[in-house]
N, C-alpha and C positions, 0 to 999 in steps of 0.2 A: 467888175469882178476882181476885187483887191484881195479878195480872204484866198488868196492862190498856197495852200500848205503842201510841201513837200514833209512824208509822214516816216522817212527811211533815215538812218544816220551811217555812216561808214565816216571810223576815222584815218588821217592823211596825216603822219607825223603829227601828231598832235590837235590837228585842225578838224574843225565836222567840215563832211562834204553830205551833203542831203540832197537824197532822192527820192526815185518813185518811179513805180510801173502800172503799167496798164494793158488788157488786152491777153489774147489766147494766141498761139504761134510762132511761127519763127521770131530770133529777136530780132531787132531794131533800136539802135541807142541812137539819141537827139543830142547833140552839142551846141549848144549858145555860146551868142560873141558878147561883144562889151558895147552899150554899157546895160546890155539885157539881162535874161535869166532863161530860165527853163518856164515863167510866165510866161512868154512870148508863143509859147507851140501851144499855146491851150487850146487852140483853135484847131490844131491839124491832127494831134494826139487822139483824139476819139476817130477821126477818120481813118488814122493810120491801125489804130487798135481793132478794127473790124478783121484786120486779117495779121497783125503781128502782134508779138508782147514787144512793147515802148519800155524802154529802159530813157529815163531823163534825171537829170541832177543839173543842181547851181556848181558853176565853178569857183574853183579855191577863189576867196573874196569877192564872191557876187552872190547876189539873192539873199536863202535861206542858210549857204556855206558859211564856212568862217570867216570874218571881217577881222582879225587882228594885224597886229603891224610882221611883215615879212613878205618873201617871195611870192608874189602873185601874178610874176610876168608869163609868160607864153613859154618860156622856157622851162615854168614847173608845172606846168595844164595838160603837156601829153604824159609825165606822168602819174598826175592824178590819173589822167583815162587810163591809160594801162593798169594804175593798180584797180581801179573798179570793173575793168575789164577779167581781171581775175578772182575779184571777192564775188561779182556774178558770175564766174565760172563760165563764161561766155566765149566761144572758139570761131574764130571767123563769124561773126555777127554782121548784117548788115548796119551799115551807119547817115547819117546825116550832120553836114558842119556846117552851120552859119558864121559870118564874120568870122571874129578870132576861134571860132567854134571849129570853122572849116581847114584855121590853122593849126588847131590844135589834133586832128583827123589826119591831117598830112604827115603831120612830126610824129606823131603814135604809131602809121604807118610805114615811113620813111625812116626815122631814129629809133624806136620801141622795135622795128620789126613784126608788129600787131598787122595782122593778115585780116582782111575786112571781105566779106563776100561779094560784096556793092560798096559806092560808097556815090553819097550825092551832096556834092557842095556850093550851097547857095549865097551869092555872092558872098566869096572870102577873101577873108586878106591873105593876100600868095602873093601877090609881084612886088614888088618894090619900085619906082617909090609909091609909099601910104605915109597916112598920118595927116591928120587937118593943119592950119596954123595952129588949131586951142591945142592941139596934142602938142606941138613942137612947145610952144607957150606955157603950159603946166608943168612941163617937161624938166624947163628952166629958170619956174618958178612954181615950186609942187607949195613950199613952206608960205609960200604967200598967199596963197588960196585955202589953205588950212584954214586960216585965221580967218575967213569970210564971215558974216552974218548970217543966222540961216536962212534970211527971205532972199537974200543976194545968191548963196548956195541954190535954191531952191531954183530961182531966177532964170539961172546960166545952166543946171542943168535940162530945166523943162525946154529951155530956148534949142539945147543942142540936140536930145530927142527927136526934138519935133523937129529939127532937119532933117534928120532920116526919112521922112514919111512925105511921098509924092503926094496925097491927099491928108485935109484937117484930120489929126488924128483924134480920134474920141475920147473921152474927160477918163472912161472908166480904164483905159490903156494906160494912159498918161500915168492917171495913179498908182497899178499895180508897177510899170517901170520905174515910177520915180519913188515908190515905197523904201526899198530896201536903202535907197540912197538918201533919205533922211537922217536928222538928227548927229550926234557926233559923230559916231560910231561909222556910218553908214557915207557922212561927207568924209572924212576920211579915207575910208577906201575906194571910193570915187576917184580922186585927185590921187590917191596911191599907184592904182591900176592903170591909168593916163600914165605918170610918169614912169613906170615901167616898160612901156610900151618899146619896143623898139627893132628896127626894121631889121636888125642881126637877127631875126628869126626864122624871117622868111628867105634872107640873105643866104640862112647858111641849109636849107631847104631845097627851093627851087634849082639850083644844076641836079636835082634825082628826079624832078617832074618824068623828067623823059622816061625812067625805068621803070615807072607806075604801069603795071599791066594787067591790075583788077578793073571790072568795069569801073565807069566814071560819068554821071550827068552832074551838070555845070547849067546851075538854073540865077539870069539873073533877072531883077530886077529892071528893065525897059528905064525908070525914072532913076535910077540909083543916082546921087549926086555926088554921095562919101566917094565913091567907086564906079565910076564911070563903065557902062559895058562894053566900048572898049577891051577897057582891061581881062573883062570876062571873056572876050575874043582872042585876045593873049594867050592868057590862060588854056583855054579849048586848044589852043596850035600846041603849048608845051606839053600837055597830057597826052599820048599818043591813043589811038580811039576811042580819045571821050566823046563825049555827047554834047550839046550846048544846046539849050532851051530857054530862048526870051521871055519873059513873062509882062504883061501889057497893063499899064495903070498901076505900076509897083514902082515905089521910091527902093530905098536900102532892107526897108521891116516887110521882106515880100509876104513873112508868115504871117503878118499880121493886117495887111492891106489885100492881098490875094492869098488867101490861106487855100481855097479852094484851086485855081488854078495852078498854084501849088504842090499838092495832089493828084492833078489831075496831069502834071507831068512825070512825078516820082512813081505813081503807080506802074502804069504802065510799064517803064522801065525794070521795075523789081520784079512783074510778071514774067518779062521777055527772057530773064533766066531760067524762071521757073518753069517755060513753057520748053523753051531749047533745050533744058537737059530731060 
């Protein structure tokens, strides 16, 4: 399933950000990390849409969003979500952050002051240290990877992918993640958003974990390799009454190797407020 279209446009200083909704209900906005998209949830979206309206979009320079040359670090991603947080007119929303998705949930929270009803964050990047060697690597050689061949390009990003995934990942995944990141355009922003990457984000973040007092499930991955669960046990102690829920046979792309058990953790959770009040 490659023909993944996000059919919405909302511009960002200049830039498209494209999205899409789905479903009847309370909302629910989805945040993807890197080096994903809002592809990635196509699997959990109709499950979640039986009882919410899903709010999703690519972020500034990934996917179907803008790919031009500019800020596309983690420092300008919460406030993309802020500003779409108010061109959907959206008030305390429930949310969901993956990876950089899940950082980008925190800084919108923590820096925007964006008041979220829930909020569930599935392995993300929040502690320090992250970042792979290839991250440190591109980091300090962004201009030499520019110049790659595409089948080299192509090469090194399906290799890095497919580390994230505790099991072979399927042809037809492969292609829609590795879609956007074709061709110039697309390898460019690839190796752009790598070297933007930088742990000053979560750095200047994590001392406000503690004052977090919206609910919080903290779902990871059992296989994550990127991000060890561990770290997701970290995490759970700095949040004060979060929730932490392992998920079994999941590398880093939980949405997409247990989409369902997945759900089968979120739900429950976003009921258990709705049952208590």
């Amino acid at each position: 399933m490659t023909d993944w279209v996000l059919t919405k446009l909302y511009e960002f200083e200049g830039q498209a950000i494209r999205y899409d909704m789905l479903g009847e209900g309370p909302p629910l906005v989805l945040v993807h990390g890197t080096p994903w998209s809002s592809f990635n949830w196509r699997h959990l979206i109709p499950m979640l849409a039986e009882k919410w309206t899903v709010y999703f979009y690519d972020l500034l320079g990934y996917g179907q969003s803008g790919m031009r040359d500019g800020d596309v670090s983690l420092g300008i991603q919460n406030r993309v979500l802020d500003n779409l947080l108010n061109h959907w007119n959206l008030d305390k929303p429930r949310i969901i952050g993956h990876d950089f998705g899940g950082t980008t949930v925190l800084r919108t929270h923590l820096i925007n002051k964006r008041d979220f009803e829930q909020i569930v964050l599935v392995d993300p990047v929040a502690l320090s240290p992250w970042g792979s060697p290839f991250f440190s690597h591109v980091n300090k050689h962004e201009a030499a990877f520019q110049g790659v061949p595409d089948y080299i390009h192509e090469a090194i990003v399906t290799a890095y992918v497919k580390d994230a995934a505790y099991r072979q990942m399927p042809k037809d995944t492969l292609d829609g993640i590795l879609k956007p990141w074709l061709g110039d355009i697309g390898c460019q922003a690839f190796y752009r958003q790598i070297a933007q990457a930088d742990s000053w984000f979560t750095d200047e973040i994590e001392p406000k974990y503690g004052s977090i007092t919206r609910p919080v499930l903290i779902a990871w991955g059992e296989e994550d390799k990127w991000i060890p669960i561990e770290t997701g046990m970290r995490l759970h102690k700095a949040i004060p009454g979060s929730e932490f829920v392992p998920i079994p046979n999941a590398g880093h792309l939980v949405q997409e190797e247990e989409p369902v058990a997945l759900f089968n953790a979120i739900q429950p959770f976003f009921e258990s407020l709705i049952i208590s009040a």
